[in-house]
C-alpha positions in Angstrom: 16.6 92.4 -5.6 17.5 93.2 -2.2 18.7 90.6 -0.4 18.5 90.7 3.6 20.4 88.4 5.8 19.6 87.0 9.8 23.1 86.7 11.0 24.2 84.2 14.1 27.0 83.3 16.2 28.3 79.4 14.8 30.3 76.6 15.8 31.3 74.5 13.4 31.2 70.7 13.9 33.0 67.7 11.5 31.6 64.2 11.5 31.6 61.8 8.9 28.8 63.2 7.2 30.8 66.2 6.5 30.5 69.8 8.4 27.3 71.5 10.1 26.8 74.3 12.1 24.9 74.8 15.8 24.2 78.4 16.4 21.0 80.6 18.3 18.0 82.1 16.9 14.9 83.8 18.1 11.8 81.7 17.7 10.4 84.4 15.6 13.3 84.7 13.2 13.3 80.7 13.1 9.4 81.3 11.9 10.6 83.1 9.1 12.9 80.9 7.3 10.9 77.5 8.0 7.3 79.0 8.0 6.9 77.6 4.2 8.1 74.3 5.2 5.7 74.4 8.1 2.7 74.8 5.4 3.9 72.5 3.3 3.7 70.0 5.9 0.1 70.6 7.2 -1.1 70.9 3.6 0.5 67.8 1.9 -0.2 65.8 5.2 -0.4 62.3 4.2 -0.5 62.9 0.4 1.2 59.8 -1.0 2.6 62.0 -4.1 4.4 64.5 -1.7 8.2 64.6 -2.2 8.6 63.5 1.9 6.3 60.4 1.1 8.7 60.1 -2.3 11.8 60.1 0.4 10.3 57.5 2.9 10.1 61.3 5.0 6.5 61.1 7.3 6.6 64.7 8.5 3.2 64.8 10.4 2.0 67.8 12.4 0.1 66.7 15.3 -2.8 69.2 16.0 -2.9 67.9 19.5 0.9 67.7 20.3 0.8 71.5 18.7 -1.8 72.2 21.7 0.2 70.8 24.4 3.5 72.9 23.0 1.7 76.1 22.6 0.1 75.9 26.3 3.2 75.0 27.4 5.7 77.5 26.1 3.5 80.0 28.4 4.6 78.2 31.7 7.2 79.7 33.8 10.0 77.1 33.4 9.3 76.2 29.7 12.6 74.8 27.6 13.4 73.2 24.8 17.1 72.5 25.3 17.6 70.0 21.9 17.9 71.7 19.1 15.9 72.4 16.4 17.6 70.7 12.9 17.5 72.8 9.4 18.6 71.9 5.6 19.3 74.8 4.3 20.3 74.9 0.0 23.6 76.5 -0.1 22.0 79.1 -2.9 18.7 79.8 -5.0 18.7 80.2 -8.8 16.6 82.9 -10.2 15.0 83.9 -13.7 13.2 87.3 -14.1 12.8 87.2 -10.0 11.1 83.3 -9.8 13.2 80.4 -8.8 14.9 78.5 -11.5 12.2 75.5 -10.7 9.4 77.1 -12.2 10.5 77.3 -15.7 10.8 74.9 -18.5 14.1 73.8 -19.7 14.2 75.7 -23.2 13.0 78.7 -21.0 16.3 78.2 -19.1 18.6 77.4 -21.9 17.2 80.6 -23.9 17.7 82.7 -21.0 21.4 81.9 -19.2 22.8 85.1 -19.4 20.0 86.3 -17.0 20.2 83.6 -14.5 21.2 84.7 -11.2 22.2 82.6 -8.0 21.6 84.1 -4.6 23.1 82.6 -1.4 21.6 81.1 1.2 24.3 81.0 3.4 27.2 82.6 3.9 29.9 81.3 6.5 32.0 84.2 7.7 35.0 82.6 9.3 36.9 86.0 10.4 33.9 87.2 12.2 32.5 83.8 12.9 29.4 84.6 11.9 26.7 82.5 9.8 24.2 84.6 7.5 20.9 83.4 6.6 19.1 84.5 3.7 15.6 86.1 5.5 13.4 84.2 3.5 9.9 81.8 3.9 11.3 79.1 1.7 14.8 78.3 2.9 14.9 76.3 5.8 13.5 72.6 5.3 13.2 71.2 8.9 14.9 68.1 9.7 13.4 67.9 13.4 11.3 70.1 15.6 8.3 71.8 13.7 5.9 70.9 16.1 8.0 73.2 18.6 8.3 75.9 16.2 4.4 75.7 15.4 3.8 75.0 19.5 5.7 78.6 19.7 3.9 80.4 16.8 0.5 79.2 18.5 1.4 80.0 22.2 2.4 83.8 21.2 0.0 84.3 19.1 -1.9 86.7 21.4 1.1 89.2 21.3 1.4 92.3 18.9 4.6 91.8 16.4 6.4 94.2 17.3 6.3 92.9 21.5 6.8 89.0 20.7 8.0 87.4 23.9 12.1 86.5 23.6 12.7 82.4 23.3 15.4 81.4 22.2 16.6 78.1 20.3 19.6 76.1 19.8 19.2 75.4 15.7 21.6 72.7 13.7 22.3 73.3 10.1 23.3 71.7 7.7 23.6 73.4 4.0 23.6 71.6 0.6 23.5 68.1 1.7 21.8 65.6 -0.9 17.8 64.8 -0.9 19.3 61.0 0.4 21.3 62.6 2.5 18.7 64.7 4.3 16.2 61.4 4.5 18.6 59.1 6.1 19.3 62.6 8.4 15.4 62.3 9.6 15.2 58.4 9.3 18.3 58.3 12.2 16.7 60.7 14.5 13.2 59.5 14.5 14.1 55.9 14.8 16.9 56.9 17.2 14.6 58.2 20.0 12.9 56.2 22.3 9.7 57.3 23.5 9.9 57.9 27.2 7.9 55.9 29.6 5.1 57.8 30.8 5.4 56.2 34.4 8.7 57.1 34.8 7.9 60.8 33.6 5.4 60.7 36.4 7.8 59.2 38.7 10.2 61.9 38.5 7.2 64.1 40.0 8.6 62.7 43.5 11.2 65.6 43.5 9.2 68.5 42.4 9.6 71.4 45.2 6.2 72.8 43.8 2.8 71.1 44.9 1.3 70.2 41.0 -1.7 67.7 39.8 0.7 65.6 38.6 2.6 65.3 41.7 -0.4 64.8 44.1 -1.2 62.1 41.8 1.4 60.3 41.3 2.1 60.3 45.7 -1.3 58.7 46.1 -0.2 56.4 43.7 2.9 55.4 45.3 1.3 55.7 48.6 -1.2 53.0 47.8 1.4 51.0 46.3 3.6 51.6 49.4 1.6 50.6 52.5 0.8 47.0 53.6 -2.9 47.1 54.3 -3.1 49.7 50.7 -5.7 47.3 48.4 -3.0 48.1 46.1 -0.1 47.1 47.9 2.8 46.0 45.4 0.3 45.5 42.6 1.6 48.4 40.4 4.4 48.6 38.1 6.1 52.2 39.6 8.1 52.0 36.2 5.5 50.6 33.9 7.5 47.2 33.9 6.7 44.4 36.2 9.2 43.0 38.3 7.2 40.5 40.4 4.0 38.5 39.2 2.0 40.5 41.6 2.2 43.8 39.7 -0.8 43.7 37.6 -1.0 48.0 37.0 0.9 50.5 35.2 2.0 53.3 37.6 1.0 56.0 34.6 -2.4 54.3 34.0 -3.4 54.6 38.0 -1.5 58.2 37.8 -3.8 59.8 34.7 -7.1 58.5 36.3 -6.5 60.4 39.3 -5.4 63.1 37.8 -8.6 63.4 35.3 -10.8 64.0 38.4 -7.9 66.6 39.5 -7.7 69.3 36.6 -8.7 69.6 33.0 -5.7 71.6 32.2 -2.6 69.6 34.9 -0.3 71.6 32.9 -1.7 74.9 33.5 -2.4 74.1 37.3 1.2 73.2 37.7 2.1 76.7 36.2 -0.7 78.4 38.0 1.0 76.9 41.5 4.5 77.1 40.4 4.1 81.1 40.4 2.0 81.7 43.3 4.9 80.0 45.1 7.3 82.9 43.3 5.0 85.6 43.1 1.8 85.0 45.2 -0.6 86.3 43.4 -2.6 84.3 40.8 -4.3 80.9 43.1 -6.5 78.3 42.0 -10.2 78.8 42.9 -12.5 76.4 44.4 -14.7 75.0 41.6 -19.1 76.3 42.5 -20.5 75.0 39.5 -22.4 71.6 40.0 -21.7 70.2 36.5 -18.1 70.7 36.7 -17.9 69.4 40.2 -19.4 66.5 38.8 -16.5 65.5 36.4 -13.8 67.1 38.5 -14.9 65.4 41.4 -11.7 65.6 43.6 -10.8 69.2 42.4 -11.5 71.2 45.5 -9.8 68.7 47.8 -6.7 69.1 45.2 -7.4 73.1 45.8 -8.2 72.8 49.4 -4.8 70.7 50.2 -6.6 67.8 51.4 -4.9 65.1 49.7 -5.2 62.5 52.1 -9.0 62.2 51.8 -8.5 61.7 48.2 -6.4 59.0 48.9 -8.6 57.5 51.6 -11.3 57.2 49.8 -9.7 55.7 46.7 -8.3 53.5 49.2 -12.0 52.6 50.8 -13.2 52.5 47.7 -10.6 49.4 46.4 -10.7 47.9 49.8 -14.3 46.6 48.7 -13.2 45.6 45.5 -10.5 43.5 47.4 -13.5 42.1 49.8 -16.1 41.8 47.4 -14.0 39.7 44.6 -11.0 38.4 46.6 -10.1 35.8 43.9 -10.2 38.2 40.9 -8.0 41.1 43.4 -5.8 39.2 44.2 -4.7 36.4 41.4 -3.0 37.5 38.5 -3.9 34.4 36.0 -3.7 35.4 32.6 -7.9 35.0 31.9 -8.4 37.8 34.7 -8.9 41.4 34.2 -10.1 43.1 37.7 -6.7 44.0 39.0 -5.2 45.0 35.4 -6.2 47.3 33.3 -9.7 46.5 31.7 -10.9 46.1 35.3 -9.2 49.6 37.5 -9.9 51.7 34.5 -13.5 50.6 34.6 -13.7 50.9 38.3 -12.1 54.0 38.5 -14.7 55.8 35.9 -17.4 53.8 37.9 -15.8 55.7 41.2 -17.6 59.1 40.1 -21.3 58.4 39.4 -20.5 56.8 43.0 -19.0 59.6 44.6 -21.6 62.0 42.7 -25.1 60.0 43.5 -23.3 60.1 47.6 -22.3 64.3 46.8 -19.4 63.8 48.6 -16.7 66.5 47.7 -15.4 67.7 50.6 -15.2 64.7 52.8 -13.9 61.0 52.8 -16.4 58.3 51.2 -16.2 55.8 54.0 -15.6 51.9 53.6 -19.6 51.5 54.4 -21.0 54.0 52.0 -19.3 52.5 49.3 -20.3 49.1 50.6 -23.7 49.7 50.3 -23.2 50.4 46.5 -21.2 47.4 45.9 -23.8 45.2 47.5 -26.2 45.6 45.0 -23.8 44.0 42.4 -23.9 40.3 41.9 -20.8 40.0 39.8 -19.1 36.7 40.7 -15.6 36.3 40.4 -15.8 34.3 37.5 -17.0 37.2 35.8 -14.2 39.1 35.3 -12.7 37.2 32.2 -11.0 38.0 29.3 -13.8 36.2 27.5 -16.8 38.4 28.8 -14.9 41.6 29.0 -12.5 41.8 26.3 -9.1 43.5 27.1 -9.0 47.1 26.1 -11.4 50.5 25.8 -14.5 48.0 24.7 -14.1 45.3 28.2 -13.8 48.5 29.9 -16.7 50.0 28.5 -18.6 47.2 29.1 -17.6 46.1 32.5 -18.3 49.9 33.2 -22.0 49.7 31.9 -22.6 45.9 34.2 -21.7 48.4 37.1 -23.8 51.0 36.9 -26.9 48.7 35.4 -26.4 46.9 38.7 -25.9 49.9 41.4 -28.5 51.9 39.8 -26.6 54.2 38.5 
């Protein structure tokens, strides 16, 4: 058999553990070692006789987080600067051109003299290369298949022989034990710490580039910011509380906005980011009624007219604030208006609002909304953790009371 080799520059690192390699490889040439492990994954799933369910290993591919890679990978500043992590078997055994594994054990002891072993990987150290045997079924990944599946799905589109050039920094380790590699994945996964998604949102203060996700997250500090705001100092910018009085994630208050902003934030961002390069692609005001309906402060976002969208979020709380002053104001543990039962409800109750007034250019004053919110008799009391239990169902609920009432 013919054996072909992807080659790559190496360093070599010690650790206790013992040695491993970091070196560079194409996306596409990454595909072709781990692609077997990649199916194996998606088809074993959550099989409880799988051998990563044997090792305590919960390799999951996410259909969604493959969605949000792949759309990704397309934008113009896309990276992934951790690497990817491999096990790679030091060498394959063969029989009559079939791995070792898939014969018996009086096959193999009548056959020894035909047994060959191919390498995996060869270390080079004159050259300082690292060789790779280009093959489906070497690589076992360690970390990062749901970037190397993201990629596969995002260039998809492209003829083979014009795949778009992505590099990735790869870690390899070669003929560790099956313990070895488990206690590998178990460190990593229950190393990282998933990042708050207020302070990823937060970090939007210092983009150059006008994006969904920044618009959104200024009202939000806006609103949080100014003295007369309805929301003045009641959200947690970081997702933590430091005062009593901060009753509202930062990234909750952030994602509503932004759902009546884009379908697609990522894409927008991408979409602005290189008309501000390149000036050519824009974003198009939205003419169909449905979707103006959902997306109902879209064209502002388009238009550049932020500040109406924060006025009349803002007019739209300041009744809230006048209508239930007790409930707005008081964070006692039995209230949910001013957490987040009672803003994600209002929030959602904000469009029928806005789309039975049809206002999508303009602010919704204080009075228009007022005249909604005096047809509802809710009573401070109401809003208890009792009637409207905390989470999607008191929202849902509360939601329903408000629309049954405004007659919408």
């Amino acid at each position: 058999m013919d054996y072909q080799y992807l080659e790559l520059d190496y360093i070599e690192i010690q650790q206790p553990l013992g040695t491993f390699y970091i070196g560079r490889i194409q996306w596409y040439d990454l595909l072709k070692i781990a692609d077997a492990d990649i199916r194996q994954i998606q088809r074993e799933g959550d099989k409880d006789d799988s051998l990563d369910s044997y090792l305590g290993i919960q390799r999951k591919i996410s259909p969604k987080r493959i969605t949000e890679i792949a759309q990704y990978v397309n934008t113009i500043d896309a990276t992934f600067p951790t690497g990817i992590i491999l096990h790679i078997e030091r060498s394959t055994k063969y029989l009559y051109n079939k791995e070792l594994a898939e014969f018996d054990l009086d096959e193999i002891d009548n056959n020894l003299d035909k047994i060959i072993e191919v390498d995996n990987v060869i270390i080079d150290h004159d050259t300082r290369k690292l060789k790779i045997r280009n093959s489906e079924k070497i690589a076992r990944i360690l970390d990062g298949q749901h970037r190397i599946e993201g990629l596969k799905v995002g260039f998809s589109g492209h003829p083979l022989d014009d795949l778009p050039k992505f590099e990735l920094n790869v870690t390899i380790f070669a003929g560790l034990d099956i313990d070895d590699q488990a206690q590998i994945f178990s460190v990593i996964n229950k190393a990282q710490t998933k990042v708050n998604k207020s302070l990823v949102y937060d970090l939007y203060e210092y983009a150059k580039y006008r994006s969904p996700q920044k618009t959104s997250h200024d009202i939000v500090r806006l609103l949080n910011r100014m003295p007369e705001s309805p929301f003045f100092r009641k959200i947690k910018i970081l997702g933590t509380a430091e005062t009593k009085q901060e009753t509202i994630a930062q990234a909750t208050l952030v994602e509503l906005i932004l759902s009546y902003i884009s379908k697609e934030p990522m894409k927008d961002r991408d979409v602005l980011k290189r008309k501000s390069f390149f000036e050519k692609k824009k974003l198009t005001l939205v003419t169909d009624i449905a979707e103006q309906e959902k997306l109902i402060f879209r064209n502002l976002f388009i238009s550049e007219k932020d500040e109406i969208m924060l006025n009349t979020i803002w007019n739209f709380f300041q009744n809230v604030q006048n209508k239930w002053p007790i409930s707005w104001n008081q964070n006692s543990q039995g209230n949910i208006l001013n957490k987040s039962t009672g803003v994600i409800a209002l929030m959602k109750f904000m469009r029928p609002v806005i789309n039975k007034l049809k206002k999508y250019t303009d602010v919704v004053t204080y009075e228009e909304f007022k005249e909604i919110f005096d047809k509802i008799n809710l009573r401070d009391e109401s809003f208890s953790r009792d009637v409207y239990i905390p989470g999607s169902s008191g929202q849902s609920a509360l939601l329903k009371e408000l629309k049954i009432q405004s007659e919408l």
